[in-house]
C-alpha positions, 0 to 999 in steps of 0.5 A, spaced: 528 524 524 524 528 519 519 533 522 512 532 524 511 538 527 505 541 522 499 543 527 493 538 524 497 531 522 498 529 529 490 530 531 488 528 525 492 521 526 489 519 533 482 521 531 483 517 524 486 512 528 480 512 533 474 513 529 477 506 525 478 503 531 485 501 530 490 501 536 498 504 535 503 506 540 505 513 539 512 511 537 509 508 531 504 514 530 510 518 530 513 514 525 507 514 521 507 521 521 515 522 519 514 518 514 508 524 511 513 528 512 518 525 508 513 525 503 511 531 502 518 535 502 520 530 497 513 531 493 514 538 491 521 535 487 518 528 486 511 529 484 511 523 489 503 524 489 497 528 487 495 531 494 498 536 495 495 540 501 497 537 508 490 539 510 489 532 506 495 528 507 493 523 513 486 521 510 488 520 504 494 517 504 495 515 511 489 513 513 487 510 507 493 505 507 492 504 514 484 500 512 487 495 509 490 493 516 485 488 517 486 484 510 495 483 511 496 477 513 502 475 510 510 473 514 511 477 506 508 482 502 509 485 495 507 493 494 506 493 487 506 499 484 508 503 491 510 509 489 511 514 494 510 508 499 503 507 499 500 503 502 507 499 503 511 504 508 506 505 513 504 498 513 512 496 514 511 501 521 505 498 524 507 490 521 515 491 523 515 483 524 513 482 517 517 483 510 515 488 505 518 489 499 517 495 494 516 495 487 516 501 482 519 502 475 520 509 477 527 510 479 526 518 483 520 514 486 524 508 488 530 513 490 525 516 496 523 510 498 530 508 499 531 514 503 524 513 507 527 507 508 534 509 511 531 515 515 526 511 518 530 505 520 525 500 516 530 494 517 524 489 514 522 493 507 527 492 501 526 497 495 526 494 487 526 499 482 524 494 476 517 492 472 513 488 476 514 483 469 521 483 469 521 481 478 525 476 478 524 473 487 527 468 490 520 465 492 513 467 491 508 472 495 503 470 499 500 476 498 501 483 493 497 488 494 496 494 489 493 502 490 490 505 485 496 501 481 493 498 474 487 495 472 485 488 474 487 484 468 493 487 468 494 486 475 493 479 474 497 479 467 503 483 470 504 480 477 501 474 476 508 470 477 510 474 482 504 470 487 504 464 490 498 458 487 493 459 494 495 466 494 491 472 493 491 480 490 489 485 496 487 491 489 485 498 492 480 501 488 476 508 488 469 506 486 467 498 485 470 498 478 465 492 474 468 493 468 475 491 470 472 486 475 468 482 469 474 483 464 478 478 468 482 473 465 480 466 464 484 463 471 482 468 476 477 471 480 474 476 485 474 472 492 472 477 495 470 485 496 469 490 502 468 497 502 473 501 506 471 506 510 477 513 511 474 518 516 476 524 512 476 521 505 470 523 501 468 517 496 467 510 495 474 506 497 474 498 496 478 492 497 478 487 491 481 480 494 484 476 487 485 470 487 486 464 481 480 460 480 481 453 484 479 446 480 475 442 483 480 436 484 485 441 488 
């Protein structure tokens, strides 16, 4: 097991995790906080990530992936985009019953993730190193979530094969992005948006749900 022993990361998960009212054992915070430290010594190689001060890692990446808990409801989802993992990893520890699959085109990326994956002995998360276009699954995701992955549009055009007809894009944004959401094609549509609250991250975050436009004779 990696360590985990940096002296901030443990309180600063169980206070995160309070103020946000989420409940995990301490087997699964463990697990979280071996995957942060995975993550911030393959990052100094890797460029996995532009955080880089540890003071800041379990806000920003393990609470800020952590907000969408409330959203997942699928038996399998895509992380498109994932590279360190974000927000698939820590989603694949606390869902350890649902299937993840982790899509990025960098290889140093999806090579950690296939380490995180070993190490952390995630038996429902399978990587692929590929373009979201040229993902060929045996079946459809229900859900496809991205963080600060794309803009809209392109989300919808490059991944829109990739999703089942009734289901819907889970996009992490900063900022509510008006432009990207007035520039969605023809066929799609925003079902739904929530801002997210990350104790420790300044500025705005918010939830982007996508889904295709329904015709009235569905």
């Amino acid at each position: 097991m990696p360590d985990v022993n940096h002296p901030l990361w443990a309180r600063q998960l169980q206070d995160g995790l309070a103020a946000m009212d989420v409940e995990l054992s301490p087997q699964v915070q463990e697990q979280l906080l071996a995957f942060l430290g995975l993550l911030n010594k393959w990052n100094r190689a890797y460029n996995l990530t532009a955080v880089r001060d540890p003071r800041d890692m379990v806000s920003r990446q393990l609470l800020d992936s952590l907000s969408i808990l409330p959203f997942i409801r699928a038996e399998r989802i895509l992380d498109v985009g994932s590279g360190g993992g974000l927000p698939g990893i820590p989603l694949a520890i606390v869902f350890p019953q649902r299937r993840f699959t982790l899509l990025d085109s960098n290889g140093k990326k999806t090579r950690f993730l296939n380490q995180c994956v070993l190490e952390l002995g995630l038996t429902n998360v399978e990587v692929i190193h590929g373009r979201a276009e040229d993902c060929q699954p045996d079946q459809p995701f229900s859900q496809i979530t991205s963080r600060a992955f794309t803009a809209l549009a392109n989300l919808v055009d490059w991944c829109g094969s990739l999703l089942q007809e009734d289901g819907e894009f889970l996009a992490m944004k900063g900022q509510f992005p008006d432009d990207e959401v007035a520039a969605l094609p023809s066929g799609w549509q925003l079902g739904s948006h929530q801002p997210l609250v990350v104790p420790g991250c300044s500025g705005e975050r918010h939830m982007l749900i996508l889904t295709r436009v329904r015709s009235s004779t569905d």
